[in-house]
C-alpha positions as CSV (number, residue, x, y, z in Angstrom):
1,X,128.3,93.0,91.7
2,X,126.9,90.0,90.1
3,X,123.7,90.4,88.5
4,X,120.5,87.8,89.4
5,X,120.8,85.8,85.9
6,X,123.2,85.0,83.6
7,X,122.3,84.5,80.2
8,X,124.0,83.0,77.4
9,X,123.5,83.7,73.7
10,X,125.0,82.2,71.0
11,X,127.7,84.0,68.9
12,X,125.8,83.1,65.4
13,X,122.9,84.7,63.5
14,X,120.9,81.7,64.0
15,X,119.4,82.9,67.7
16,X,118.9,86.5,66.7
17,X,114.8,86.2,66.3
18,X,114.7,85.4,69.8
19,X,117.0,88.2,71.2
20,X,116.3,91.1,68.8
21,X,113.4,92.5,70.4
22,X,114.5,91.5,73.7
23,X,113.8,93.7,76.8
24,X,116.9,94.6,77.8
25,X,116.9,98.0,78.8
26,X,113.8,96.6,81.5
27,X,115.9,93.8,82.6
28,X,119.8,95.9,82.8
29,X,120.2,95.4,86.5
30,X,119.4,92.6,87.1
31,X,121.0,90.6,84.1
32,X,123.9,90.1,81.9
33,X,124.6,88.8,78.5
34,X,127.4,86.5,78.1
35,X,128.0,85.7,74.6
36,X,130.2,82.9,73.7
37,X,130.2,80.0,70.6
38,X,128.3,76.4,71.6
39,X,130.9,74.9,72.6
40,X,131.7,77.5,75.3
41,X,128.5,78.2,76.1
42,X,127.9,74.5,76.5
43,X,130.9,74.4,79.3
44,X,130.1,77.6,80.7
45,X,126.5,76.2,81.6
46,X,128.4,72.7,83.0
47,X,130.5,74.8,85.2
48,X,127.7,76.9,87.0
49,X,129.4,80.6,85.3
50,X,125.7,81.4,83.1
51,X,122.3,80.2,84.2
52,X,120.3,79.6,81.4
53,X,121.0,80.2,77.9
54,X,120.6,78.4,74.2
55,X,123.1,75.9,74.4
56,X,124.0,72.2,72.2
57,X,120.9,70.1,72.3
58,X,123.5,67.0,72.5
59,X,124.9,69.0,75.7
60,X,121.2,69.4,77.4
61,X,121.7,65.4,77.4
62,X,124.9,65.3,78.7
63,X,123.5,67.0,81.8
64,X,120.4,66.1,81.7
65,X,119.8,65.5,85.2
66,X,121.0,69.1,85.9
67,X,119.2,71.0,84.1
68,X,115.3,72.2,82.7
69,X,114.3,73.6,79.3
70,X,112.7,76.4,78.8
71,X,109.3,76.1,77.0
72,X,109.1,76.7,73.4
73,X,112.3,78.0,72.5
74,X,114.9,76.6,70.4
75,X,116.9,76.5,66.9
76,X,115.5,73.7,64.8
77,X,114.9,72.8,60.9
78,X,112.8,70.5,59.7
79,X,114.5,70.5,56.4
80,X,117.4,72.5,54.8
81,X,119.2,74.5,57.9
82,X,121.7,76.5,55.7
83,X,124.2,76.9,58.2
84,X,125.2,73.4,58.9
85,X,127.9,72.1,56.0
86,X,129.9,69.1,55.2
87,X,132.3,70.4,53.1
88,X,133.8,67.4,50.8
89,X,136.1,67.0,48.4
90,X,134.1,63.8,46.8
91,X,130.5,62.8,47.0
92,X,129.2,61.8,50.4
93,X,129.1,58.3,48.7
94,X,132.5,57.7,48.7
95,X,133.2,58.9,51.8
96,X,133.7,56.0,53.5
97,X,136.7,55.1,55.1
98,X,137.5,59.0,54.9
99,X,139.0,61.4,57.2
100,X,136.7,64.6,58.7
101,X,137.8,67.7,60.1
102,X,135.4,68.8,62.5
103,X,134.6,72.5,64.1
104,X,135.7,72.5,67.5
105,X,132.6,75.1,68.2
106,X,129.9,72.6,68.3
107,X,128.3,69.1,70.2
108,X,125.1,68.6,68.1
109,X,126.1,69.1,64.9
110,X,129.4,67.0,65.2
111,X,127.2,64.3,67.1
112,X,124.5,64.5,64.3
113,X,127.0,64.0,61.3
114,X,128.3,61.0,63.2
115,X,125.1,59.6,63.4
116,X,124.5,60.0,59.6
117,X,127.6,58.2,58.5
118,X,128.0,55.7,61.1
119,X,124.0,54.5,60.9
120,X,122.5,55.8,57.5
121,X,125.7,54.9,55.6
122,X,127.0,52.4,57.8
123,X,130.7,54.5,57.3
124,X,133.9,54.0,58.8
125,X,135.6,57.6,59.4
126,X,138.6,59.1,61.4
127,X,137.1,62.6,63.3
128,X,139.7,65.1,64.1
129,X,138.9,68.1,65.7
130,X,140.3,71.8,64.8
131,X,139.6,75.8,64.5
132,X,137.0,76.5,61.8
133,X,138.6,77.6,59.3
134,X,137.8,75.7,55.8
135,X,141.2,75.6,54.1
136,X,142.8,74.9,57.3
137,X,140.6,71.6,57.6
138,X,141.1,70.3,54.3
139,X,144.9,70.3,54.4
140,X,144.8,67.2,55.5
141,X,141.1,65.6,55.9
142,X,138.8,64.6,52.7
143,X,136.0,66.6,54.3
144,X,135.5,69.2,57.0
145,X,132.0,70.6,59.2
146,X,131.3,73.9,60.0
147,X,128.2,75.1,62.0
148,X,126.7,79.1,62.1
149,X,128.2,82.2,60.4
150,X,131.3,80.2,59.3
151,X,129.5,77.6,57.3
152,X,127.7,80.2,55.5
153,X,130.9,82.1,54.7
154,X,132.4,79.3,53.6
155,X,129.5,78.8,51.0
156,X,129.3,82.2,49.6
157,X,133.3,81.9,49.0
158,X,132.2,79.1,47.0
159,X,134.9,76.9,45.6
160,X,134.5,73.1,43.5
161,X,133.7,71.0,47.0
162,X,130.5,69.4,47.2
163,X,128.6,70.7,50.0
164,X,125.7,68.8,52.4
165,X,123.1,70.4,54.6
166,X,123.2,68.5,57.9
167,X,119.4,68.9,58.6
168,X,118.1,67.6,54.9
169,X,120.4,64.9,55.1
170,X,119.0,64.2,58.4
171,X,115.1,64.9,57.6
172,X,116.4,62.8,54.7
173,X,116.1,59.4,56.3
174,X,114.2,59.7,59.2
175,X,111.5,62.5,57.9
176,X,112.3,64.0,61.5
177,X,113.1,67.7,62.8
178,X,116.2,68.1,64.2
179,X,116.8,70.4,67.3
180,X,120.4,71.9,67.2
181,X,119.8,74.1,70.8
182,X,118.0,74.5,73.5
183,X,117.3,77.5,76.4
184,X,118.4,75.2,79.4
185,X,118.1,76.8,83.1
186,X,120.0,75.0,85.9
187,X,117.9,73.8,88.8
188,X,118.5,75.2,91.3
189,X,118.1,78.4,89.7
190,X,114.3,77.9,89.3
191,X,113.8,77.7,93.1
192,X,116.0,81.3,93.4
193,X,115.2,83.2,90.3
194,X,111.3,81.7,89.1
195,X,109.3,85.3,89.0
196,X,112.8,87.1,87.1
197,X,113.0,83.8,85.1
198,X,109.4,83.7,84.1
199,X,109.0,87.8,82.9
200,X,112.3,87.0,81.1
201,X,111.3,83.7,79.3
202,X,107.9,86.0,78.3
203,X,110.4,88.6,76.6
204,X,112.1,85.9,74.9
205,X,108.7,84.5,73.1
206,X,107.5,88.0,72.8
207,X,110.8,88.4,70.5
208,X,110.5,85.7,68.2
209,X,106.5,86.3,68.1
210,X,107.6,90.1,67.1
211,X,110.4,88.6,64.6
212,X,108.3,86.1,62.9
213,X,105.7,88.9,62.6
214,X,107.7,91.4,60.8
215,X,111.2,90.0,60.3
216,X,112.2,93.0,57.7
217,X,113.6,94.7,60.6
218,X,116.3,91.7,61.9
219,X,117.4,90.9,58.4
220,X,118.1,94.7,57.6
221,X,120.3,94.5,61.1
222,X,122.1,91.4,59.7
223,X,122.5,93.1,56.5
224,X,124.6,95.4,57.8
225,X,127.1,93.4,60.5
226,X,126.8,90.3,58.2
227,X,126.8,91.3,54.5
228,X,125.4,88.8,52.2
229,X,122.0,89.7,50.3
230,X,118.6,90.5,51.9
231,X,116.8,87.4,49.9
232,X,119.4,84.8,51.7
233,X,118.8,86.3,55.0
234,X,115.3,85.6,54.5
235,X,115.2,82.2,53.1
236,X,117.5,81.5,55.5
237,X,115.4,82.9,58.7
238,X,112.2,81.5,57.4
239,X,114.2,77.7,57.1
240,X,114.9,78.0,60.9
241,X,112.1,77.3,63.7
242,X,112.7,78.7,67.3
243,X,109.6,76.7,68.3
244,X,109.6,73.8,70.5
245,X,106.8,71.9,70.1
246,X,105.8,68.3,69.6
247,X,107.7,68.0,66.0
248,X,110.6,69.4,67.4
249,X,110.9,67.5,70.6
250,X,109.8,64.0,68.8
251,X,112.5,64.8,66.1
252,X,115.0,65.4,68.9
253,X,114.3,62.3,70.9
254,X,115.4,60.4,68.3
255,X,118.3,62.1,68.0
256,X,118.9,60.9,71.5
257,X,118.1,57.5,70.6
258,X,120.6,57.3,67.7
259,X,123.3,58.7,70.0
260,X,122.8,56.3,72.4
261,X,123.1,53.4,70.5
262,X,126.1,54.7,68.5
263,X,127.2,54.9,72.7
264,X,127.9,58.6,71.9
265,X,125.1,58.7,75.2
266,X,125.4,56.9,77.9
267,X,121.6,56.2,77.5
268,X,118.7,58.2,75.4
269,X,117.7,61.2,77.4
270,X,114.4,63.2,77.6
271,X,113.9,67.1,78.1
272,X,112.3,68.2,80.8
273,X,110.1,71.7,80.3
274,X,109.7,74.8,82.5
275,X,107.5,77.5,81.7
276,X,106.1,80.1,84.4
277,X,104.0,78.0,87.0
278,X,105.6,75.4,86.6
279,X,107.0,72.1,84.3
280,X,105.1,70.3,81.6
281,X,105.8,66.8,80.7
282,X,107.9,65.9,77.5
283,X,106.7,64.1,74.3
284,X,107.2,60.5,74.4
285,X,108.9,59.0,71.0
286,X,107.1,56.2,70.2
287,X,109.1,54.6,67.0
């Protein structure tokens, strides 16, 4: 029997504040976990098989006629990310002309680094698109991206490539936040599901209040299925925001903006919030 929601959650560490506390003993009949990369999340979400879920900000825009966000939750940086890498062979400055391997696991990320060498570098470079695994990448490109619990991986193998953090670079030179995903709902889910969707979008903020309160907890959980040291877990958790607030949303409007006029969007989009009783308007970017 199918349960009443669907939820998706992203297959990196980078979500975990907002599903570590989670409720889901409270919630077990009536929903189910599906747990997939970005990228499938992102398609699963197109093709009606989750309902709501943390899925490519650069997605949400895609379909942004479709679908509602849910109120202050999502994974931004305003800064340093530390799981978003370009992995390069030479400095980013001579880059140009290059050829870039990218993860086939993400839409933000891969959108964002286009934006950053096409507009902030004015670069000319050949994308292709493979499995994300480093070595693989390089074969044959001068550079290669990797998003979540690859990219930092890859970094603690270490190795002689230079390596660039997607969100400074991008905070860089437009002193922005950057958004990488959002909780979307579909629409016509709110109508259906509103009371079950409002008690579980409460659980989710009660998580990442709980998380952000006492974090010791998560990063001794990661620890343990992740490796790595309990210091990096914690810089690392304290560099991400799950809020989604003016900065964020402002940041991420941008974001649109430069898609759009790279023609990566058909046309800037806007986020449209839901929280329980209803929507709230979005920020309007005014630069």
């Amino acid at each position: 029997m199918q349960k009443s929601l669907r939820i998706g959650q992203i297959l990196y560490t980078n979500v975990l504040p907002v599903y570590f506390y989670f409720e889901q003993e409270r919630f077990e009949d009536q929903i189910e976990f599906i747990r997939q990369v970005p990228a499938q999340l992102n398609q699963a979400m197109a093709r009606g098989e989750i309902d709501l879920g943390p899925i490519s900000s650069f997605s949400y825009a895609e379909h942004a006629s479709r679908y509602v966000a849910l109120a202050d939750l999502s994974v931004s940086a305003n800064g340093r990310v530390g799981s978003l890498f370009l992995f390069s062979k030479k400095p980013i400055e001579q880059l140009n002309g290059a050829k870039i391997a990218l993860t086939n696991t993400s839409a933000t990320t891969v959108n964002l680094l286009k934006i950053i060498l096409s507009k902030f570098y004015d670069y000319e470079i050949s994308y292709v698109t493979q499995e994300p695994i480093l070595a693989d990448m390089l074969r044959a490109a001068d550079a290669a991206l990797l998003i979540g619990d690859d990219a930092i991986q890859a970094v603690r193998n270490g190795g002689d490539l230079h390596v660039y953090d997607l969100g400074e670079l991008w905070h860089q030179f437009t002193g922005y936040s950057m958004t990488f995903a959002i909780w979307a709902v579909r629409k016509e889910v709110l109508a259906e599901q509103s009371e079950l969707l409002a008690d579980v979008h409460a659980s989710f903020l009660a998580s990442k209040r709980k998380t952000r309160e006492n974090p010791g907890p998560l990063i001794d959980y990661v620890l343990t299925h992740f490796g790595g040291d309990k210091q990096e877990w914690a810089h690392y958790f304290q560099g991400l925001q799950h809020d989604f607030g003016d900065v964020q949303r402002i940041g991420l409007l941008y974001y649109y903006r430069c898609a759009a006029e790279l023609g990566l969007l058909p046309a800037p989009a806007t986020v449209d919030l839901w929280q329980a009783g209803g929507r709230q308007t979005n920020t309007t970017l005014t630069r």
